[in-house]
N, CA, C and O of each residue as an XYZ file, in Angstrom:
320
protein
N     -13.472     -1.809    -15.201
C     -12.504     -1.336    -14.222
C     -12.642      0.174    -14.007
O     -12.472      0.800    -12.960
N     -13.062      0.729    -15.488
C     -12.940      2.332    -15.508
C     -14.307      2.475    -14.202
O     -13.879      3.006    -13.177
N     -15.365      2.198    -14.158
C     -16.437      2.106    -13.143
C     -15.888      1.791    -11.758
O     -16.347      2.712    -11.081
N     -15.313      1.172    -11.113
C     -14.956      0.641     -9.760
C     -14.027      1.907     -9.440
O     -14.255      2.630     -8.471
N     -12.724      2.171    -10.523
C     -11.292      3.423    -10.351
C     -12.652      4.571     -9.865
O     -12.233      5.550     -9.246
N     -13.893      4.540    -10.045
C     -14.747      5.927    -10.317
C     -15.253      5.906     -8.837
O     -15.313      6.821     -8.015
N     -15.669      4.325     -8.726
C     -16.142      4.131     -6.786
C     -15.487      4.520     -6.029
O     -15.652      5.431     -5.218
N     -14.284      3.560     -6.301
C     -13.209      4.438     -4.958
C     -12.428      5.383     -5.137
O     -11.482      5.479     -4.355
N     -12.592      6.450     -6.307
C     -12.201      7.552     -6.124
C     -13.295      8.207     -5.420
O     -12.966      9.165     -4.720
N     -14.549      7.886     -5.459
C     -15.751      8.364     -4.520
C     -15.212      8.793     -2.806
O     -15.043      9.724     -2.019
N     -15.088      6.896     -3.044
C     -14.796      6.930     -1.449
C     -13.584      7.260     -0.938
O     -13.187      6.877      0.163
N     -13.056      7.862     -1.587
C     -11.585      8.285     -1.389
C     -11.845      9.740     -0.566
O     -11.401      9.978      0.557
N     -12.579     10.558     -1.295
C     -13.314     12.002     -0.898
C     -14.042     11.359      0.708
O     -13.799     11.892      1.791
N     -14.732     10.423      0.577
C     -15.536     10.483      1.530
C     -14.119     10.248      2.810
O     -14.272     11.038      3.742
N     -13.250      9.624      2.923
C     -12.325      9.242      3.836
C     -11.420     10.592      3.549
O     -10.616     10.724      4.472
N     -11.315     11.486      2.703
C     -10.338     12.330      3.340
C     -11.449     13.296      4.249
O     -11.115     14.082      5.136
N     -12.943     13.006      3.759
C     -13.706     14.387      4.705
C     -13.550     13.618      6.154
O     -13.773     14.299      7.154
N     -13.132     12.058      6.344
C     -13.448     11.626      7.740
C     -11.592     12.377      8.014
O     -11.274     13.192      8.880
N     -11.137     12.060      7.484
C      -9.235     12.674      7.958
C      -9.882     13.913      8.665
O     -10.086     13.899      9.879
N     -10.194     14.966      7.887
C     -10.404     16.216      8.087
C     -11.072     16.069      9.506
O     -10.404     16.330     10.506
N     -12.012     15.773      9.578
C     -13.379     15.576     10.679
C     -12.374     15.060     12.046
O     -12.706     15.450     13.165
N     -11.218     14.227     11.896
C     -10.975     13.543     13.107
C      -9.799     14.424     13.327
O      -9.251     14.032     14.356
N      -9.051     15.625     12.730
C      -8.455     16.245     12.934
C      -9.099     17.880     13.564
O      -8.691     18.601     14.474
N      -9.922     17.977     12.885
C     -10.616     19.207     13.931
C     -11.304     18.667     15.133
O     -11.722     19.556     15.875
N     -11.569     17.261     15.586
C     -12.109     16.769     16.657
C     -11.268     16.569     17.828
O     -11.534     16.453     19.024
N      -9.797     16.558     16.933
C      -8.412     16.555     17.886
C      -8.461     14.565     18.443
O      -8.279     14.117     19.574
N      -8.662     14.067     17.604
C      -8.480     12.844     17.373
C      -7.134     12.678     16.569
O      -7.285     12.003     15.551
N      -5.696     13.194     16.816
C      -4.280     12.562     16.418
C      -4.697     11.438     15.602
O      -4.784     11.443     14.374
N      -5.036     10.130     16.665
C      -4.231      8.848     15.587
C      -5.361      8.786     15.122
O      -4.984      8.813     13.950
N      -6.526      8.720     15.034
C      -7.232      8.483     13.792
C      -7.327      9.162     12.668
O      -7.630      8.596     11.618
N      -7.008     10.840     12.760
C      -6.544     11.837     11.842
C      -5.554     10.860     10.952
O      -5.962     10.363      9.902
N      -4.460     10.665     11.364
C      -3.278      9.973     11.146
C      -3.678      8.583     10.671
O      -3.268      8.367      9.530
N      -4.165      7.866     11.058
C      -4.274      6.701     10.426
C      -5.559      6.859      8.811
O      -5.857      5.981      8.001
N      -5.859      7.782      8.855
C      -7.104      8.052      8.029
C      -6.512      8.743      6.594
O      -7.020      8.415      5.521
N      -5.474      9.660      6.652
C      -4.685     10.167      6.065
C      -3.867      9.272      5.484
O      -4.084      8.933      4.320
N      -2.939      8.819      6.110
C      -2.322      7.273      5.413
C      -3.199      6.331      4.601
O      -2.692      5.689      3.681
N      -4.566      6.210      4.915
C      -5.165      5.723      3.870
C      -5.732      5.961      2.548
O      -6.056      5.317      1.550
N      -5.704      7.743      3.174
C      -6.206      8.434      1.420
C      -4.590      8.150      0.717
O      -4.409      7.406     -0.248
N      -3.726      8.754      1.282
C      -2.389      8.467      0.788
C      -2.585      7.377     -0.107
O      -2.509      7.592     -1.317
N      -2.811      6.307      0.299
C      -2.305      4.918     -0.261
C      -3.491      4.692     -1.385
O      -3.177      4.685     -2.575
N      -4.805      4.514     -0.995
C      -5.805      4.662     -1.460
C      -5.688      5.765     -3.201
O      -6.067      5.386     -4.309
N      -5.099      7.017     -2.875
C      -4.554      7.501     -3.929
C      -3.568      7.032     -5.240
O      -3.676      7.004     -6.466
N      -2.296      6.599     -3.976
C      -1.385      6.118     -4.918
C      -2.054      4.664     -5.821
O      -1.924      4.348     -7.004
N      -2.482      4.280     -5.168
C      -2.653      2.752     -5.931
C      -3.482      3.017     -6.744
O      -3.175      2.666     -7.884
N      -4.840      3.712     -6.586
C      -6.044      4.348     -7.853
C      -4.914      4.883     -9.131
O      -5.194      4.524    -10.275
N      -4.100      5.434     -8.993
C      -2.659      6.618     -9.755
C      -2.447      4.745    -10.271
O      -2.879      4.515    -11.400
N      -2.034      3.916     -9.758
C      -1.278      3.152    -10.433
C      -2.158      2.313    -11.469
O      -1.704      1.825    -12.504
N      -3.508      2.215    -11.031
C      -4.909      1.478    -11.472
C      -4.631      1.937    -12.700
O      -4.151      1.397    -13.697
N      -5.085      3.233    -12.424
C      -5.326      4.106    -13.773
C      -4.197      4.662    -14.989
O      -4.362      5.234    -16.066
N      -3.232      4.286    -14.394
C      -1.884      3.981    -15.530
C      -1.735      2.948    -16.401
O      -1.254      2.957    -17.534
N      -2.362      1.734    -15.534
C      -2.405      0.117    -15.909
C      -2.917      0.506    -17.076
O      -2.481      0.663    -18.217
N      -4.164      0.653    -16.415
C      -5.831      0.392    -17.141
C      -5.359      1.492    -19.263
O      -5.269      0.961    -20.370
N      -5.217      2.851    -18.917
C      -5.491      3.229    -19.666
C      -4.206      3.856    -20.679
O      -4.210      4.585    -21.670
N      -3.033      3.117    -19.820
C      -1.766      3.049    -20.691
C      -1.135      2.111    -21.144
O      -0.164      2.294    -21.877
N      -1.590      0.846    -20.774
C      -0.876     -0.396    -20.663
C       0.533     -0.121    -20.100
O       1.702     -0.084    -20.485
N      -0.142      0.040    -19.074
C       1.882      0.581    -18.445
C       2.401     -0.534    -17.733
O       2.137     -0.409    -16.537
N       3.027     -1.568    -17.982
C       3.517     -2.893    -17.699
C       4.408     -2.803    -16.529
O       4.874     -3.745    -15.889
N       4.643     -1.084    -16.267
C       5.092     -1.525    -14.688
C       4.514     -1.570    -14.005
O       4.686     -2.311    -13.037
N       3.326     -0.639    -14.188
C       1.965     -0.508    -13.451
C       1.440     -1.628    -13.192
O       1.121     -1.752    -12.009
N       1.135     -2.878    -14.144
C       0.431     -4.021    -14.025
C       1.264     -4.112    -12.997
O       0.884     -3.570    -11.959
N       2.621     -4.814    -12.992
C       3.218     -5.407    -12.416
C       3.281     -4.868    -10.433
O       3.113     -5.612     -9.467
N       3.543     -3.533    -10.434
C       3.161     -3.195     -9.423
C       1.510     -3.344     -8.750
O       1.418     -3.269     -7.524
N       0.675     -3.481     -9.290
C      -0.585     -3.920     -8.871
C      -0.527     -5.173     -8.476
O      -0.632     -5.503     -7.295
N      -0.335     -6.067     -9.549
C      -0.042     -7.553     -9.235
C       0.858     -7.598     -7.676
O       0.742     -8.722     -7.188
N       1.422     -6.977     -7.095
C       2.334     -7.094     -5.877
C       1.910     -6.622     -4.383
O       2.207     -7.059     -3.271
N       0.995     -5.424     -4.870
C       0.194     -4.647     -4.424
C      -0.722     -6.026     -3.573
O      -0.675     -6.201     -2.356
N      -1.476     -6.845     -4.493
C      -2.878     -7.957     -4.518
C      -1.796     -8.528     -3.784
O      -1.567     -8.050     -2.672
N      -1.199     -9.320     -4.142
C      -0.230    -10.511     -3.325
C      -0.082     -9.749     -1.832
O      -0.533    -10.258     -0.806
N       0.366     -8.915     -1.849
C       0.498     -8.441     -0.042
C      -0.821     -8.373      0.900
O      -0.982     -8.767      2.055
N      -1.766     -7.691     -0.061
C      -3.115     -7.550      0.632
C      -3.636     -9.129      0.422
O      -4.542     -9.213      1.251
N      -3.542    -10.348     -0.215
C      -3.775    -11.437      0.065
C      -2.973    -12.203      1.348
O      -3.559    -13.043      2.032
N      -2.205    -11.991      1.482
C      -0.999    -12.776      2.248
C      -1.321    -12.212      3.571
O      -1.483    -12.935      4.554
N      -1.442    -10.564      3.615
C      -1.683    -10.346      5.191
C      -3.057    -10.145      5.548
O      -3.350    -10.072      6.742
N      -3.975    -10.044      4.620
C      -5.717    -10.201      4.577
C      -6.169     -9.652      5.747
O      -6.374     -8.440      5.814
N      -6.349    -10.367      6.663
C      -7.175    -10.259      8.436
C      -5.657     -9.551      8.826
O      -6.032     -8.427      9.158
N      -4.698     -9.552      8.924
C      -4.081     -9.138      9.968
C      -3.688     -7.938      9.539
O      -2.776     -7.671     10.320
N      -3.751     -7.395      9.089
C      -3.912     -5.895      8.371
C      -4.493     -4.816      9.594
O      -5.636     -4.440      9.336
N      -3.985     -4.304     10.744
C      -4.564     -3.126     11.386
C      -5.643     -2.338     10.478
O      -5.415     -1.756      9.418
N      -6.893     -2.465     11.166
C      -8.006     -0.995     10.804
C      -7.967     -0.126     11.440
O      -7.710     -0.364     12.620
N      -8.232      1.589     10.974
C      -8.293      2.778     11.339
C      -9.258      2.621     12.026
O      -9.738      3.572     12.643
């Protein structure tokens, strides 16, 4: 798990340099929608890595809820 928390903290950098990029291009909503994803993208890595290396049982539990939503709305999920 510690390997994957390491990927998409990768790609986490790589999507805030696209935030940045669509905000000096004067691209609003994709600035905006790109940003909301490091946001989230952040918080949930923050919660990964609480799970993972504290046994933090709220953490599990919030992950576990996290998966259930992103299963349930899968495809219908708006992309940036």
């Amino acid at each position: 798990m510690e390997k994957q928390i390491g990927h998409l903290r990768n790609e986490l950098l790589s999507v805030r340099q696209d935030a940045v990029a669509a905000h000096i291009a004067g691209d609003k909503g994709k600035a905006e929608c790109l940003t909301g994803k490091v946001v989230g993208m952040k918080s949930i890595l923050d919660v990964a890595e609480r799970a993972m290396r504290r046994s933090d049982r709220e953490a599990v539990g919030e992950l576990e809820g996290v998966e259930r939503v992103i299963r349930a709305l899968g495809p219908a999920i708006p992309r940036c």
